[in-house]
N, C-alpha and C positions, 0 to 999 in steps of 0.2 A: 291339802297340799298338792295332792295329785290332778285333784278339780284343777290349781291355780296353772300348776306347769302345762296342763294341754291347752288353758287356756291361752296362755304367751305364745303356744310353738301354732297354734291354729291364728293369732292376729303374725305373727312374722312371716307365715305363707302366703297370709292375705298381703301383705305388705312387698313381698318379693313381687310377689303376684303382679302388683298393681306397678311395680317401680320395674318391670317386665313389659308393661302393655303401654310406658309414659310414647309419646311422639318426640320425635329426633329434632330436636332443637333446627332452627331455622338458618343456614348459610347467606341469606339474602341480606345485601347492603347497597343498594344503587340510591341515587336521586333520578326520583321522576319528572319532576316538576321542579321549576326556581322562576319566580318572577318578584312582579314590582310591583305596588297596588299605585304607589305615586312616586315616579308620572306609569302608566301602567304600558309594564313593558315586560315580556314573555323571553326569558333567556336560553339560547340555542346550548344543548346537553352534546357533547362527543362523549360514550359511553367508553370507547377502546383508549380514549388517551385521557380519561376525569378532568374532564376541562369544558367548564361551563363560562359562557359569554354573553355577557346583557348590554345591547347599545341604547344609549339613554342622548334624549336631547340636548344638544351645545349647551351650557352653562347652568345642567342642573347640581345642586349640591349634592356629593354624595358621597360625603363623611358623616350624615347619620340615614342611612336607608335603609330599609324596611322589609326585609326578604319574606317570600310567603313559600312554603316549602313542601315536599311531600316524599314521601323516602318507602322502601318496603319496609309490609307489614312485618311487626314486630322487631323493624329497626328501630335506633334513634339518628340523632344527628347533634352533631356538639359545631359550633354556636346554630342554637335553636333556634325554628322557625319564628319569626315575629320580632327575633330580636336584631334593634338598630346596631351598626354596624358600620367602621366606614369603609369603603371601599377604592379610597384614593389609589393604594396600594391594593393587586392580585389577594385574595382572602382562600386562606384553607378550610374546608368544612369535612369534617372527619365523619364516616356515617357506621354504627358498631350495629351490628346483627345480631341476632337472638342467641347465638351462641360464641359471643366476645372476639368475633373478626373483623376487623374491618375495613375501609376503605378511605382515602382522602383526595376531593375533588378541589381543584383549583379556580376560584371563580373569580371572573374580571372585567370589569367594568368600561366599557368604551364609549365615548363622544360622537354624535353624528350617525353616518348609517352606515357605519364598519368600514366598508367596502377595501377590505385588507388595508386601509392605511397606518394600522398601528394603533389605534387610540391614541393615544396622546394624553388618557386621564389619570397618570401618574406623575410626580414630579421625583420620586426614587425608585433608583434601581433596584431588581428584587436580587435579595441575598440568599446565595444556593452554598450547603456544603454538606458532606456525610457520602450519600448513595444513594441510587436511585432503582428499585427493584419491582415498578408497575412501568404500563405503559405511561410516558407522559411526553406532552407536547410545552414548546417555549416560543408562545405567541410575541410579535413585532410588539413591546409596549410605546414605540414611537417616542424613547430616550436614547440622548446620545449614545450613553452605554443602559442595555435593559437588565443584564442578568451580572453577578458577580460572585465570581467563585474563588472562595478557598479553601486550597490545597488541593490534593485528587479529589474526584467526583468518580464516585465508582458506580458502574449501570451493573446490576446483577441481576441472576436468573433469566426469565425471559421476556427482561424489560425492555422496551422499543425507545428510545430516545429520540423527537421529531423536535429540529429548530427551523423556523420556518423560516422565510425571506424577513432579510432587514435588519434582522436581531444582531447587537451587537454582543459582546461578551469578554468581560474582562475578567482576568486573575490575580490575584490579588498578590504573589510572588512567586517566586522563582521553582517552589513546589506546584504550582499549581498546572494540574492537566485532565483529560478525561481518561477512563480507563474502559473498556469495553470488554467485559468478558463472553465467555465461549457461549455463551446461548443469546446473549444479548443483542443488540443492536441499533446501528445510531444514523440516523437518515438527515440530513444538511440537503435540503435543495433551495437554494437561494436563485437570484435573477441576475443578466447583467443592473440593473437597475436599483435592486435591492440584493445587495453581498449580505451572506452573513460574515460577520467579522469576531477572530478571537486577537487579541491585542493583550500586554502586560499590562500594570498599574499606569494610571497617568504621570507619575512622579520617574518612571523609569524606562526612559524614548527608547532602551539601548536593546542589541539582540542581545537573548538568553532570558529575559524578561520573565518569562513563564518556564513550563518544561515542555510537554508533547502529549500526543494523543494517542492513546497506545491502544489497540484493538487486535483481540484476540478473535472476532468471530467471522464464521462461512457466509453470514443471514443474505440472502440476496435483498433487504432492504437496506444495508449500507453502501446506498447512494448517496454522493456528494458532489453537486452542482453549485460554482460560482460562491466560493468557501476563499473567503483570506484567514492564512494561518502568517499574523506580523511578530515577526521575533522572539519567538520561542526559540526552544532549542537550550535549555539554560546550562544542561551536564552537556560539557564538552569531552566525556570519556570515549573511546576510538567505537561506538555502535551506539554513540546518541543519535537520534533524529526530532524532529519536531511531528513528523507524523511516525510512528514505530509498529509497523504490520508485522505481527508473529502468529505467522503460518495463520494469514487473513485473508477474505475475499470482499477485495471493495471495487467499485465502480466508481472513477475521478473524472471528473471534467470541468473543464474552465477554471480551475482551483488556482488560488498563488500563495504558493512559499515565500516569505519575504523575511531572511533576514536568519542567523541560528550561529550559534555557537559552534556545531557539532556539524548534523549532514543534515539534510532537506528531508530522507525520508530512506528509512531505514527497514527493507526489505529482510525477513529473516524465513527461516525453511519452509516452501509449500505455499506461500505465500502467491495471490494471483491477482490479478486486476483483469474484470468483467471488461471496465473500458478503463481508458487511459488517453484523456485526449483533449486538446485545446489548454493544458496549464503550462504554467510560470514555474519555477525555483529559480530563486536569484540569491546572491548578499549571504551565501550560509558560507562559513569558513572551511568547514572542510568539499566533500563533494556532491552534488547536486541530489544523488542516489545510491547507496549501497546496499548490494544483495550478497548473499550465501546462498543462490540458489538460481541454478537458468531458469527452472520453469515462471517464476515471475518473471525477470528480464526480459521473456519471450513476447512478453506480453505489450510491451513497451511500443509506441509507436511513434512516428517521426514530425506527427504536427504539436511538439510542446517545444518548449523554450526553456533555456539555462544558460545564465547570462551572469555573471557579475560574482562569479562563487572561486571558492578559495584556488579549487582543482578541478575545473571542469570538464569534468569527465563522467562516464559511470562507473561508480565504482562495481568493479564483478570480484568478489572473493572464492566465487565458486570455481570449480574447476572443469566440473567432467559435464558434459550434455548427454547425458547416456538418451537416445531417443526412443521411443517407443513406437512412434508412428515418424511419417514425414515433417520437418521442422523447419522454419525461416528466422535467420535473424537479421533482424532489421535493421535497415538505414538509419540512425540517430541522426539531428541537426549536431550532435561531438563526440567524440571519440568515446570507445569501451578502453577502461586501464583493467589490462587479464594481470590483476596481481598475483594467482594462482597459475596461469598459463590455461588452456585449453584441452581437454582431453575429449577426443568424439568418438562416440561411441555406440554399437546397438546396431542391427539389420536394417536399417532406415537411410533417407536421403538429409541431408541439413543441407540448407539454401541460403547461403549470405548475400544478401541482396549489394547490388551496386551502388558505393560508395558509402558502404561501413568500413570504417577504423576503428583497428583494432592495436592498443599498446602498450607494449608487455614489458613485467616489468625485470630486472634483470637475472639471470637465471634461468627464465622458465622459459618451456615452450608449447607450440602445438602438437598435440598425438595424434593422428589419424590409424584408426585400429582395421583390420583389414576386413569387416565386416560392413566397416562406414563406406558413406555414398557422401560423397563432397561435391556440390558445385559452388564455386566461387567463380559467379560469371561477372565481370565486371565488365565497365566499357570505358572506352577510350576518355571519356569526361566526370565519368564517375567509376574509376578505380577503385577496387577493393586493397586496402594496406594493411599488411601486418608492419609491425614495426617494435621499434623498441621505445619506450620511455623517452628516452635519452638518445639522441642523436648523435654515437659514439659506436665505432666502428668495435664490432659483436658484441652489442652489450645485451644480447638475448642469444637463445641457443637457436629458434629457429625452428623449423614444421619438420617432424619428423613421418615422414610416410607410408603404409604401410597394403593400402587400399588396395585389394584385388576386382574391385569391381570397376567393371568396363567405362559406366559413365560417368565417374569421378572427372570432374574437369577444373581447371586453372587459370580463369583466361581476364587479363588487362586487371594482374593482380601486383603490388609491389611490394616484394618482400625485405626489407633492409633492415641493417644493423644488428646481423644476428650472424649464426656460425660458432661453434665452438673454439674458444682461445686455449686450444690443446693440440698438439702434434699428433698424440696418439689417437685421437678419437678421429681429427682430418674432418674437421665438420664443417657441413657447408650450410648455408642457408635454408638448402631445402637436402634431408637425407633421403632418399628413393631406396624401399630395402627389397630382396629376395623378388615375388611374382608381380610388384605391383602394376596395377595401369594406370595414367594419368594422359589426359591431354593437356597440356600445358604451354598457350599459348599467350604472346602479346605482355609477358610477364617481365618486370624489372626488380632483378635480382644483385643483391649486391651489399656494401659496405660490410667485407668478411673479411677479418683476421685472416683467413685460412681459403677457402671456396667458394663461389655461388651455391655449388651442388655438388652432393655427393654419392655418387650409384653403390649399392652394397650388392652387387649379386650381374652377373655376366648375362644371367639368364633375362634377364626383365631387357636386354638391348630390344626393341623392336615394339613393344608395351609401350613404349612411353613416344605419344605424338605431339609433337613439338613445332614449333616453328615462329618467327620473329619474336625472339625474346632480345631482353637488354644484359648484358654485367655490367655492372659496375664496381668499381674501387674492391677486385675479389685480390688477396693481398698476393695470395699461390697459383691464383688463377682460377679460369670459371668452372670447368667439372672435373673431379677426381673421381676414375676407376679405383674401388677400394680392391674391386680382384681382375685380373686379365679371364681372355677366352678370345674364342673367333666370334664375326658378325660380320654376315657380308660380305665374306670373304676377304674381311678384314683382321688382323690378329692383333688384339692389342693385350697389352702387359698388364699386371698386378703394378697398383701404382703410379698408370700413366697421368697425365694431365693434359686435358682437351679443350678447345676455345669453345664448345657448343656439345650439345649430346651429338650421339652418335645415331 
């Protein structure tokens, strides 16, 4: 007995032993090779996006061909080498490595000698739905519509999403959209020549058709060139859009919105745009673009267009521009609606370019903190306007100002329909408090319940450099001293009321 037991404990050491010394199962699953033996044709491998392409001559049959295949060692490959196959339709070939991982390549068959036209050796469209968590590419199949998706399509992890020129893409309802998360990322560069295009169902011309493209990630290969996004937009709740960037960095150009229930494109916190330049939003019912945030808005420049939309404006919900460095905001081809009002803020300059409008909506105003540097230089044909929504005498409170620094300037700005509709506050269009300095020139001020302008402090007489400005329709008149003092050798009163500063 004692013989048998040392015999078991000396074969299960050997046994440890040897299941100790085994080699590490194999991770390799690529296709090296895919051809044709007839007509003999050598298929080009993209290794980073598994998208394998074989161009075969005009009018060969090839709903039974004959793939010759070769994959790493100790992989397999499911549909196996040799076996016929039709390839009218893109073919998936899944390749499982030595240790049960594995991979799936997309292989497609094209007419003639490629040369980017599409193929054309499909008669259906391919059907996409689930998620997409490798790199993959959606080659031109040269059909009216090539790819068709229902419901979300979700890109995870650190999959690449590339749709090339031409492709078109439809959604199959009102759920359907792309989702892009935070490692992922989704590259669209199409041509003038060849768009790519995302459209609803054919049964359903109308906006809302689809829902939107929602992207969550920084990737600097979310690039989109010459991209129509046609009547999406299908939730029409107040922070739909048809493209939804949350706290995203994309690069737009040549892009068109056409068409949305909701907003065109829906800016949420942190959110940036690399470029932004040569697109369209038109036909969306509410407004062209809304942010909760300046730093994307800053980004924004003045060669795009927005035309034909519910409220043409850009929507700003955000409030404060707290600046950290020097800041411009730019000239729009329409108007910024400040549904939050304005607050600037931070040791910095902000630079409003001549001939942004700006239209606030009622209640709210401008803060200038006394740290900020304000130029609002405008010119005589391209004025800078604040204004109110509503063309209705003080229906905005108006720039409250605060700015001790020297080169704060104001010049061939129009500020109307604002002023406080209160006795006791005495609010004018523009309030000037305690040390500030401004120069503030060539300015038309006016449509106030109460003032143009209102000074809070005797001390700031002399600070503030003036000259050819306008009132207009001020109801008490154009400036109120809130307190008296001397200037000049002049004495004026707590209270008084003056045709122009002093």
């Amino acid at each position: 007995m004692k013989k048998l037991c040392k015999t078991l404990v000396v074969m299960l050491v050997i046994a440890a032993s040897l299941t100790g010394c085994q080699k590490k199962e194999s991770s390799e699953k690529k296709i090296l090779s895919f051809s044709f033996v007839s007509p003999a044709v050598e298929a080009v491998i993209t290794e980073s996006a598994k998208t394998i392409v074989a161009t075969v001559p005009e009018g060969t049959a090839v709903t039974s061909m004959v793939p010759v295949i070769t994959v790493s060692e100790k992989a397999t490959v499911n549909p196996a080498s040799g076996i016929p196959m039709d390839f009218t339709n893109p073919v998936a070939y899944i390749v499982t490595a030595e240790d049960g991982t594995q991979a799936t390549y997309i292989v497609t068959v094209t007419f003639g000698n490629g040369g980017g036209s599409g193929g054309g050796q499909t008669t259906n469209p391919t059907e996409i739905s689930g998620y997409i968590d490798s790199n993959t590419t959606w080659p031109d199949l040269g059909l009216p519509v090539d790819y068709i998706i229902d419901g979300m399509i979700s890109i995870d992890g650190n999959a690449l999403l590339t749709i090339e020129p031409g492709v078109t893409i439809m959604f199959t309802g009102t759920n359907g959209g792309l989702w892009v998360h935070e490692n992922a990322g989704l590259r669209m560069v199409g041509t003038a020549d060849k768009p790519i295009i995302f459209e609803g169902p054919a049964n359903n011309p109308n906006n809302g058709s689809w829902d939107r493209i929602v992207v969550e990630s920084k990737r600097a290969d979310n690039v989109w060139e010459y991209v129509q996004f046609l009547r999406g937009g299908s939730d029409d709740y107040v922070w739909s859009g048809v493209i939804d960037l949350q706290g995203a960095k994309v690069s737009m150009k040549n892009c068109t919105i056409d068409g949305s229930l909701g907003y065109g494109i829906d800016m949420e916190y942190e959110t940036r745009f690399t470029a932004f330049e040569g697109n369209t939003i038109k036909n969306c019912a509410q407004y062209p673009i809304v942010s909760e945030d300046w730093v994307g808005l800053l980004d924004l420049t003045a060669n795009n267009n927005f035309s034909s939309n519910g409220y043409n404006f850009i929507d700003a919900r955000c409030r404060d521009i707290r600046m950290e460095q020097h800041t411009t905001m730019k000239a729009l081809p329409i108007p910024y609606y400040m549904e939050n009002g304005l607050w600037i803020s931070g040791g910095y300059k902000l630079t409003i370019e001549p001939g942004t409008q700006m239209y606030f909506k009622s209640g709210e105003n401008v803060y200038v903190e006394d740290v900020a540097t304000l130029i609002a230089d405008g010119t005589a044909d391209k004025p800078i306007v604040f204004r109110g929504m509503e063309d209705e005498t003080s229906y905005w409170i108006g720039i409250k100002y605060h700015s001790t620094k020297e080169a704060s300037v104001m010049n061939y700005c129009q500020i109307l329909n604002c002023g406080e509709d209160d006795a006791y506050f005495h609010g004018g269009c523009i309030c000037i408090y305690d040390d500030s300095r401004l120069t503030l020139t060539n300015c038309t001020i006016g449509k106030s319940y109460y003032y143009g302008i209102t000074l809070d402090g005797v001390e700031l007489f002399g600070r503030i450099n003036h000259g050819n400005n306008t009132f207009v329709n001020c109801g008490h008149g154009n400036v109120w001293l809130e307190s008296g003092g001397e200037w000049n050798g002049v004495e004026y009163e707590s209270g008084q009321i003056l045709n122009d500063l002093p």
